[in-house]
C-alpha positions in Angstrom: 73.1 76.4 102.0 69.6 77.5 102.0 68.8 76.1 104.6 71.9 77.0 106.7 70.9 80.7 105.9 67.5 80.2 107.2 68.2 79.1 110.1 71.0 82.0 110.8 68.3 84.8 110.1 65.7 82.5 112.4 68.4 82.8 115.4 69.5 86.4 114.6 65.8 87.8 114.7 65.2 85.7 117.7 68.4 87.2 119.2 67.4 90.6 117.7 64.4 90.6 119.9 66.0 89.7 123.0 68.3 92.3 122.8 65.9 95.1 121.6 64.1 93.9 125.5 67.5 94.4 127.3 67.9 97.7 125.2 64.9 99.1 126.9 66.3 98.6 130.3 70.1 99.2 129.7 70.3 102.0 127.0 67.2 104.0 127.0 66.7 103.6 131.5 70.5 102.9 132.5 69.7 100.0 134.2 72.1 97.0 135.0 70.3 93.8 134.5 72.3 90.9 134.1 70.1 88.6 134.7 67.6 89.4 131.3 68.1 85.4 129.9 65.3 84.9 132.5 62.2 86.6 131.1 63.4 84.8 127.4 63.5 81.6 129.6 59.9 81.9 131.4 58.6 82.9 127.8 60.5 78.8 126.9 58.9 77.1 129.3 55.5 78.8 129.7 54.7 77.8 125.7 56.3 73.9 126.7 54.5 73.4 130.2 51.0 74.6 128.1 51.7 72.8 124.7 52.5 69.8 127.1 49.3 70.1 128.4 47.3 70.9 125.0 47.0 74.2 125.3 48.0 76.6 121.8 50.8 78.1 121.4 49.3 81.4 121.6 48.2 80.6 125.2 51.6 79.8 125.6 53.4 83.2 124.6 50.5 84.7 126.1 51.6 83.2 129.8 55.3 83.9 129.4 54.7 87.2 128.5 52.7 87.7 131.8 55.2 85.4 134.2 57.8 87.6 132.0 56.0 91.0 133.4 55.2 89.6 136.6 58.9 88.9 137.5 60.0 92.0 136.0 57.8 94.5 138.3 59.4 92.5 141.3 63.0 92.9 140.1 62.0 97.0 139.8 60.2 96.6 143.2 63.6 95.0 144.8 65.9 97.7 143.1 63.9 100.6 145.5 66.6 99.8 148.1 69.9 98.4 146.1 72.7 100.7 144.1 73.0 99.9 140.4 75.9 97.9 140.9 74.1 96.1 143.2 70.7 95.7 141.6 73.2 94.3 138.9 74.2 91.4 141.0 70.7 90.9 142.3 69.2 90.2 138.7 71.9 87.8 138.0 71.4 86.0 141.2 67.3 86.0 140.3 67.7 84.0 136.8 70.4 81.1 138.2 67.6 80.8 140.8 65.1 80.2 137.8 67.8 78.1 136.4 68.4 75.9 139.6 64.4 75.5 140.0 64.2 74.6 136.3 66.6 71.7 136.9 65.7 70.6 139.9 61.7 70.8 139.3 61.6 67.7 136.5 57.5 67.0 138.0 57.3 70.8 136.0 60.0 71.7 133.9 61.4 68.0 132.9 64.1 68.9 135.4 67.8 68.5 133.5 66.4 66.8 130.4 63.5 69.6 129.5 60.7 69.3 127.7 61.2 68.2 124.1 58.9 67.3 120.6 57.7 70.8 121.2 55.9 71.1 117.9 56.5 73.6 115.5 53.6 76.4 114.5 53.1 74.8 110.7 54.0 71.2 111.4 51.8 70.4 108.7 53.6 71.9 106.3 56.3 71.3 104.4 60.0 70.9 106.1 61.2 73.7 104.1 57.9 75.8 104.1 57.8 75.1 107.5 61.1 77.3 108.3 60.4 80.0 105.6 57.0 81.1 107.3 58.5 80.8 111.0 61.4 83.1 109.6 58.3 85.6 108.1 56.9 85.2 111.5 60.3 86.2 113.3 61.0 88.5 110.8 58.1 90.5 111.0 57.7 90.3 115.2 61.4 92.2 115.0 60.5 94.9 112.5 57.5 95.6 115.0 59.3 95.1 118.2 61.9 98.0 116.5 59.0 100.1 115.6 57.7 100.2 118.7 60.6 100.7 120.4 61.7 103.8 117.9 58.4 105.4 119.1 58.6 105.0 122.4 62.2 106.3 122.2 60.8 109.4 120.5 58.1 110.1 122.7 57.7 111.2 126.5 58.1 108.3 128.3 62.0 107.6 126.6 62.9 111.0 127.3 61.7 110.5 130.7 63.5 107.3 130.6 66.7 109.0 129.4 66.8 111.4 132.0 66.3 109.4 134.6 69.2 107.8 133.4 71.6 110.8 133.4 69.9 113.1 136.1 67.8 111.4 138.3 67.6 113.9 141.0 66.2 116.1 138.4 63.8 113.5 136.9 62.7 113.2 140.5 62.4 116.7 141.5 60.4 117.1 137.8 57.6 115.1 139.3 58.2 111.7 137.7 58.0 108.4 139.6 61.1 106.6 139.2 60.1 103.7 140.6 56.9 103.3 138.1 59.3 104.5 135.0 61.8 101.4 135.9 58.8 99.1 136.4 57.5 100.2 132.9 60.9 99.7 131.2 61.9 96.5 132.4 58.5 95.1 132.1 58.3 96.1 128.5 61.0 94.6 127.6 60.8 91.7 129.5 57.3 91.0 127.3 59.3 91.4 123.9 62.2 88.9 125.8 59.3 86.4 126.6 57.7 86.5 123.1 61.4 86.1 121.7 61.7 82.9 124.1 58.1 81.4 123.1 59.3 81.4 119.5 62.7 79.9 120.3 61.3 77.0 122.5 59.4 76.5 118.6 62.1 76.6 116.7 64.7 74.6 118.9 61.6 72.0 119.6 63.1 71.8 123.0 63.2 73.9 126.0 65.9 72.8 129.0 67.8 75.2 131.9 70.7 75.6 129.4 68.3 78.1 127.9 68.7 80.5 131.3 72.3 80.2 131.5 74.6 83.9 132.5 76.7 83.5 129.3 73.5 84.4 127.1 72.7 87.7 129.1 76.4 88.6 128.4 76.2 87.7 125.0 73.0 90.2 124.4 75.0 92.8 126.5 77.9 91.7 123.8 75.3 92.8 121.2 74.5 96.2 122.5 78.0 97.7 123.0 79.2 96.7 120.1 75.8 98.1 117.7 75.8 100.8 120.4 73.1 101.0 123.8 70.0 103.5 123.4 69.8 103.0 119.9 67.8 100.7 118.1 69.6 100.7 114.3 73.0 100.2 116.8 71.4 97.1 118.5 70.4 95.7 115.7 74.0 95.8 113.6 75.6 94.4 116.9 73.4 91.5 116.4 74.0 91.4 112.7 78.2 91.1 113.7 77.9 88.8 116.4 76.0 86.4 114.3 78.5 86.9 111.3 81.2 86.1 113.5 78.9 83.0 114.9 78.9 81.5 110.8 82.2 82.6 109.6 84.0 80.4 112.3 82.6 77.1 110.9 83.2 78.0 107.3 86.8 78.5 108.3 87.0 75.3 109.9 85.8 73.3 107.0 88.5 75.1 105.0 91.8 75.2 107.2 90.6 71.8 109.4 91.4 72.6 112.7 89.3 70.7 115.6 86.0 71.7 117.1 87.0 72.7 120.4 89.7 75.2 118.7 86.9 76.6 116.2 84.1 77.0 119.8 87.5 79.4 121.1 88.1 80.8 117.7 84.3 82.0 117.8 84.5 83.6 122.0 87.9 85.1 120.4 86.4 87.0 117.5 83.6 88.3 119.3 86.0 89.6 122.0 88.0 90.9 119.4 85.4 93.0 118.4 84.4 94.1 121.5 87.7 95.1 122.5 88.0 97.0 119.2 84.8 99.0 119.4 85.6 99.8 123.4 88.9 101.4 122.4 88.0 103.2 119.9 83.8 103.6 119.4 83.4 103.5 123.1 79.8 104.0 122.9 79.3 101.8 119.9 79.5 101.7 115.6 76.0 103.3 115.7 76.0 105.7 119.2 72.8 107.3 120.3 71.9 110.1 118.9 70.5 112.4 121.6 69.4 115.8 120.9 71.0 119.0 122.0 69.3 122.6 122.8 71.1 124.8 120.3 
């Protein structure tokens, strides 16, 4: 049991991350990105290609944060010309590209099979030591990752992003580049995405193209409108319910017996349930955004 709980808080902080990154882009700048799973996937294989190669594992986040940047100021770049709905599409078509190169490059990526016996960051350590430091590690990159995004949310450049989100004829008439405040957005939180990834590739001890599939860019998306987009206590519950739902649906099937495959549609179901719950009647979420109003 104390192991099972470790690993849940492991995954949920490691989720948590993910979805503070696609926060930055979808609540705080509006944007449409359905294709986020990618920067979490370069930050994967970035730490496997380099520990394959004996490089450390810090060189390793360090790369797939920069591929993570990198890719994220040419998604903004592209979006100059698309509509949001659009741009949408065009983000989701970017990462099954990365996906289809990831398979199909084995000489790089180990191609369909990965890149396993990644080793974990205190190998030397004790099995169970092991796991309770990478869970401190995760732990305390999320409380950061949530402090930094609170400031930024409180400061200029999130009520910058916030308006360009709701009037951006006005943000543009105002003087700011919109073009350079999308950039900004998406590459910041593609680098908390990427760092998220890194530690995941750790923790899994294997990194493969399932790691870039669409349903995992949903699922983060499933996150933020259920905690509620644009704020950062709201993200954070959604992922906190998500995962619930994730371990209540084996603990069930242990108790009532019913098959595997029923318990994987059991789990979809919940989460949908949810979903469709808070849609119909907290629309924008348990924990909305809290914007401020001119008395």
């Amino acid at each position: 049991m104390f192991d099972f709980l470790i690993a849940m808080l492991t995954i949920a902080s490691l989720y948590g991350l993910m979805a503070l990154g696609l926060n930055l882009q979808a609540g705080y700048a509006g944007l449409l990105n359905f294709g986020h799973i990618a920067f979490a996937g370069l930050g994967a294989y970035a730490t496997g290609i380099l520990l394959q190669a004996g490089w450390s594992p810090l060189a390793g986040i360090g790369l797939g944060v920069l591929l993570a940047m990198a890719l994220g100021w040419c998604i903004a770049r592209l979006g100059r010309q698309l509509g949001s709905d659009y741009w949408g599409i065009a983000t989701l078509a970017i990462a099954e590209i990365l996906r289809v190169i990831a398979t199909n490059e084995g000489w790089l990526t180990g191609g369909a099979q990965g890149i396993g016996a990644i080793p974990a960051l205190f190998e030397n350590f004790s099995r169970q030591a092991n796991a309770l430091l990478f869970l401190c590690i995760c732990l305390g990159t999320l409380l950061l990752a949530a402090l930094a995004c609170e400031r930024l949310a409180a400061g200029r450049f999130g009520r910058a992003l916030r308006l360009m989100r709701e009037e951006p004829q006005l943000a543009a008439c105002l003087g700011y580049d919109l073009t350079s405040l999308k950039s900004r957005a998406i590459m910041t939180g593609a680098a908390i995405t990427a760092i998220a990834g890194s530690l995941y590739a750790h923790y899994m001890s294997f990194v493969g193209p399932d790691y870039l599939l669409a349903s995992e860019t949903f699922l983060l998306w499933t996150m933020l409108m259920i905690g509620g987009l644009g704020n950062t206590r709201g993200v954070l519950l959604g992922v906190v319910l998500v995962q619930a739902a994730y371990i209540m649906v084996p603990f069930a099937k242990d108790h009532l017996g019913f098959s595997s495959d029923l318990a994987g549609a059991l789990r979809l179901g919940l989460i949908g349930v949810i979903l469709l719950g808070c849609l119909l009647w907290r629309s924008e979420g348990l924990l909305p955004e809290q914007v401020r109003k001119l008395p």
